[in-house]
N, C-alpha and C positions, 0 to 999 in steps of 0.2 A: 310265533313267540312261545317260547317255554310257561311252561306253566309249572306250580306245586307238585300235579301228580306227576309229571317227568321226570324230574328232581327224585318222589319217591321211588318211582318203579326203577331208573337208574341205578340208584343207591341201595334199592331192596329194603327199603324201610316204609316205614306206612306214612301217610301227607300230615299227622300230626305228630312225625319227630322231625319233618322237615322242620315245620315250624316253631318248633322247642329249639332248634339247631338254631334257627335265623335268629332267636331272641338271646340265644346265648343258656340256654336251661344247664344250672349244674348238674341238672338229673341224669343227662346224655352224658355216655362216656366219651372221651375226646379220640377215641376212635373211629366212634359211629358219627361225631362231630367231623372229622376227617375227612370220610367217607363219602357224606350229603355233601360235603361245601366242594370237593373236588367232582362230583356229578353238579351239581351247581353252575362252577368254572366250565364244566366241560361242554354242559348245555347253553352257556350264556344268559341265564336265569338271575336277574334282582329283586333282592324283595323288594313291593311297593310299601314302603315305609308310614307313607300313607295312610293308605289304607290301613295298616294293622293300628296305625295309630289311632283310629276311629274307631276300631275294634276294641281296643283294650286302653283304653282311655291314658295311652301312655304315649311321649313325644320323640323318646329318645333321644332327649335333647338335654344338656347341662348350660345351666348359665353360670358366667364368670364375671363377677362385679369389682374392677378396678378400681381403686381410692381416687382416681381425678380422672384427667380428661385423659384421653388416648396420645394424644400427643405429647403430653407432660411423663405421665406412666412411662412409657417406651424410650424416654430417654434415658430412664434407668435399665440398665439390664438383665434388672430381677427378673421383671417381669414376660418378656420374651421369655426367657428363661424355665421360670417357672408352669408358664404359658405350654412351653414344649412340652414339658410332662407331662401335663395333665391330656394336652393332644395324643401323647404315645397311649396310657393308661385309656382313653376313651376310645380312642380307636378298635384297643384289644376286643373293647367289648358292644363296637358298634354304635356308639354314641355321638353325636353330633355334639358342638359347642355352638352358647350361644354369648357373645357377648356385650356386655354394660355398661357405658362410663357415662360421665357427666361432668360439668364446670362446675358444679358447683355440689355440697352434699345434697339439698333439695331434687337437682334434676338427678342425681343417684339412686336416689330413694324411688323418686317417682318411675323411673327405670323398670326399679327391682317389682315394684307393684303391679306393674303394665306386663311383667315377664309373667310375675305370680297371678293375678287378676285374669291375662290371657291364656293362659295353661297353655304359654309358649314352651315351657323346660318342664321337667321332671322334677328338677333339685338344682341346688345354686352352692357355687364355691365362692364363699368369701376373699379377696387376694391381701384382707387388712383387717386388724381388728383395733377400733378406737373406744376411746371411753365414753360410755353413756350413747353407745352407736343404736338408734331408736330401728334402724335396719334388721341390726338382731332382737330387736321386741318385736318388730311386724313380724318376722319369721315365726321366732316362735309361739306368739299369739293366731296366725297362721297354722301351724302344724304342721309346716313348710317344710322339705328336707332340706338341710342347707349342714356345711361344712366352715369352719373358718380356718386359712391358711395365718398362723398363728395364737397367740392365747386369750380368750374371754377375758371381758374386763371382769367380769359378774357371771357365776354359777359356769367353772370350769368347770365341774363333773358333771354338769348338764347338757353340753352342747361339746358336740364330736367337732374335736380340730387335728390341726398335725403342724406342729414346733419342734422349733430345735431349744435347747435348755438358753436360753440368752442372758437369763440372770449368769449362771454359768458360766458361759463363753467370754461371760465379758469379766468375771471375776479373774478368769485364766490368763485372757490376755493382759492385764493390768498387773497382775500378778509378774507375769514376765518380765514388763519394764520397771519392775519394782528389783527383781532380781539381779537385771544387769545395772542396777545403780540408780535409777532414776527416783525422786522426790517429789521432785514437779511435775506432775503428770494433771496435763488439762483432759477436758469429753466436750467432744463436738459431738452433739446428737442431733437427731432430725426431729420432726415433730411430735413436741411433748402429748398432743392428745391421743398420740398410738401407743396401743401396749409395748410394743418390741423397744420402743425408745428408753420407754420407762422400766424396763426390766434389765435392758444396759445398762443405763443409769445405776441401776440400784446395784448392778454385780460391779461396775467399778470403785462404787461407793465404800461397798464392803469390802474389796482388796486394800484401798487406802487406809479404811479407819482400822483393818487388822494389821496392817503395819506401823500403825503410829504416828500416819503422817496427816499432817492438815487437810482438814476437808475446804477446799477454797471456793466459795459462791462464784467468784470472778471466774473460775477455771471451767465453770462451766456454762456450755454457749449452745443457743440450740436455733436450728436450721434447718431449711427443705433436704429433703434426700434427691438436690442435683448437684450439679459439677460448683455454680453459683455459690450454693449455699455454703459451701466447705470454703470459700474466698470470704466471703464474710467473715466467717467465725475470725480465720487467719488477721482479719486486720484488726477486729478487737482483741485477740488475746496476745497480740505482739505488741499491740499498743499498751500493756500494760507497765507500770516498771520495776516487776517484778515477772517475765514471761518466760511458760514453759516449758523444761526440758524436754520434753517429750508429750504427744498426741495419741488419745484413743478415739479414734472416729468411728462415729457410727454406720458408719455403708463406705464400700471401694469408690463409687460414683463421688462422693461428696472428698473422698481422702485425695483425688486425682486432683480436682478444685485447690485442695489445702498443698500438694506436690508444685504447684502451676503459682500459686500467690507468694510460695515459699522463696519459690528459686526468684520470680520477678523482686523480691523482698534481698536478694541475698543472703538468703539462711539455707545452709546446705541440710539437705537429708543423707546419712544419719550423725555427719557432722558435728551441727548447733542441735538439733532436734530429732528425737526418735519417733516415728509415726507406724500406729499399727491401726488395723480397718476390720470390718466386716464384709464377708460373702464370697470371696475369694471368685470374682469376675475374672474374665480374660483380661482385662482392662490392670488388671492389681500384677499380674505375672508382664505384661507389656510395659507398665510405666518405669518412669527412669528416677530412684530407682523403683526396682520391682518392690511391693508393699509386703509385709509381713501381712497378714492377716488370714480371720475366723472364716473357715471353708463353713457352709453350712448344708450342703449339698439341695441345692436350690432343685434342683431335675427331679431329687427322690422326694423333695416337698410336692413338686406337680405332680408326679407321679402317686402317692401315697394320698393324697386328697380327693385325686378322680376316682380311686378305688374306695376310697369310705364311702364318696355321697354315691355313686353306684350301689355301694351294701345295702344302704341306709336307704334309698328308693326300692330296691330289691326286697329288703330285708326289715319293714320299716319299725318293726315291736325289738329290735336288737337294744340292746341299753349304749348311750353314749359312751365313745371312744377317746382317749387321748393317745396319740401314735408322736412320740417323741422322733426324731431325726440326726442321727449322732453328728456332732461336727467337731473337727479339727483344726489346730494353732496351724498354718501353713509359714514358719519364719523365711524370711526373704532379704535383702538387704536395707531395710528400711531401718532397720534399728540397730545401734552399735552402743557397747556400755562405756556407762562414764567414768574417764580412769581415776585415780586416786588422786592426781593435782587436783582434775576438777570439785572432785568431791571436798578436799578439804576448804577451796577456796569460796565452796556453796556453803 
């Protein structure tokens, strides 16, 4: 079996740049990094991970704490998604994943403690950030390295995350349906105790009241981020007798729901009703019809997260980070404007 000094003599380097190589040291040029890892490949040489972990009291391991159970999670397709990036980003750099979930927040928490308590991971990515989440008080009372994919309820310049602008995104897309004519414009959002909901919220808010139109309490419905939840909202805001003309949903998963209750309803899309989403799923480009909606580039949010709490374990005196993620209106055929009959007749 191969050993370190093999590996050096090999590669003509001395057995403590192997191991600066095997940890990933930015100090090694990515030549000499080259160099060792193809003498490495050549001798059939792995590191004992192990072992060095006992050495340098590090696990090279990240934990990933899911907002519910695994089964629930995954029926969204954020999170796969999301999930993938943070695996490409951790791989570059030799890190394992360890992952979190629970039924209930309790067993989450408990989770996160048992991860932190057993010096199972290194550093933890958040995949949610809720309000009053007592997980980022353990952390940070901790000194824990941890990341949240999304925005702090409390003390954003304190705690490194990586978002897309959502007040934003959702000011723009609302803004849209306001352009081609629409008035009536309801929000199906998912749960109010998450930041991203209530940062939607508040950017469709502000498109309407800059336009001058009624802010209607009725128009807004709020729901789990699944297929479910988006059929709900549909049957009380149709129940109204006043419903409509158009839909800002908060997630593609929940707008496919509101696609699915529409047509059983008999309300064509874009028809009777204009429907626009977020996250821009496969799911939103497949449906019939295809969904306008807020790409948010879901892969560069995994991606861009695995590489902070990496820094931030790496690097741990650096000052907290916010790493913003551009996203884009993707229009599609979901939405059509309202012509001039309609309008005068509204």
């Amino acid at each position: 079996m191969a050993t370190i000094k093999d590996v050096a003599k090999l590669a003509k380097v001395a057995p403590s740049t192997v191991s600066r190589v095997i940890a990933n040291n930015p100090r090694i040029s990515d030549r000499t990094k080259e160099r060792v890892r193809e003498a490495m490949k050549s001798l059939g040489y792995h590191p004992n991970f192990i072992a060095r972990s006992l050495a340098n009291q590090s696990t090279q391991a990240i934990g990933i704490v899911l907002p519910s159970s695994a089964d629930k999670a995954f029926q969204n397709p954020f999170f796969p998604e999301v999930i993938r990036g943070i695996s490409k980003a951790a791989h570059q750099k030799q890190y394992a994943l360890y992952m979190s979930t629970g039924e209930t927040e309790e067993e989450i928490y408990d989770g996160v403690v048992h991860m932190v308590e057993g010096k199972r991971v290194d550093g933890i990515v958040l995949l949610y950030s809720s309000v009053n989440d007592k997980l980022t008080l353990f952390l940070r009372k901790k000194e824990f390295p941890f990341v949240i994919v999304g925005k702090p309820f409390k003390d954003v310049n304190e705690i490194t995350h990586v978002d897309n602008d959502n007040y934003r995104a959702s000011k723009e897309v609302t803004e849209h349906l306001i352009e081609i004519g629409h008035e009536q414009i309801a929000f199906i959002g998912g749960d109010l105790n998450l930041v991203v909901t209530i940062d939607r919220l508040l950017g469709y808010e502000k498109a309407v009241r800059n336009a001058g139109l009624p802010y209607k309490d009725e128009y807004i419905v709020h729901e789990e981020f699944l297929k479910e939840g988006g059929q709900e909202a549909v049957k009380e805001l149709f129940g109204l007798s006043e419903p409509p003309t158009a839909l800002v949903v908060a997630d593609d998963l929940m707008a496919v729901g509101v696609l699915k209750m529409l047509f059983k309803m008999g309300i064509r899309v874009p028809e009777d009703v204009s429907v626009v989403s977020f996250n821009n799923i496969m799911m939103a480009e497949l449906s019939q019809p295809p969904l306008t909606t807020v790409d948010i580039n879901i892969f560069q949010l995994g991606c861009e997260s695995a590489r902070s709490i990496i820094q931030t374990i790496e690097y741990p005196m650096e000052p907290a980070r916010r790493i913003i993620i551009p996203h884009k209106v993707v229009k599609r055929q979901s939405c059509k404007a309202r012509d001039t009959a309609e309008l005068k007749e509204a």
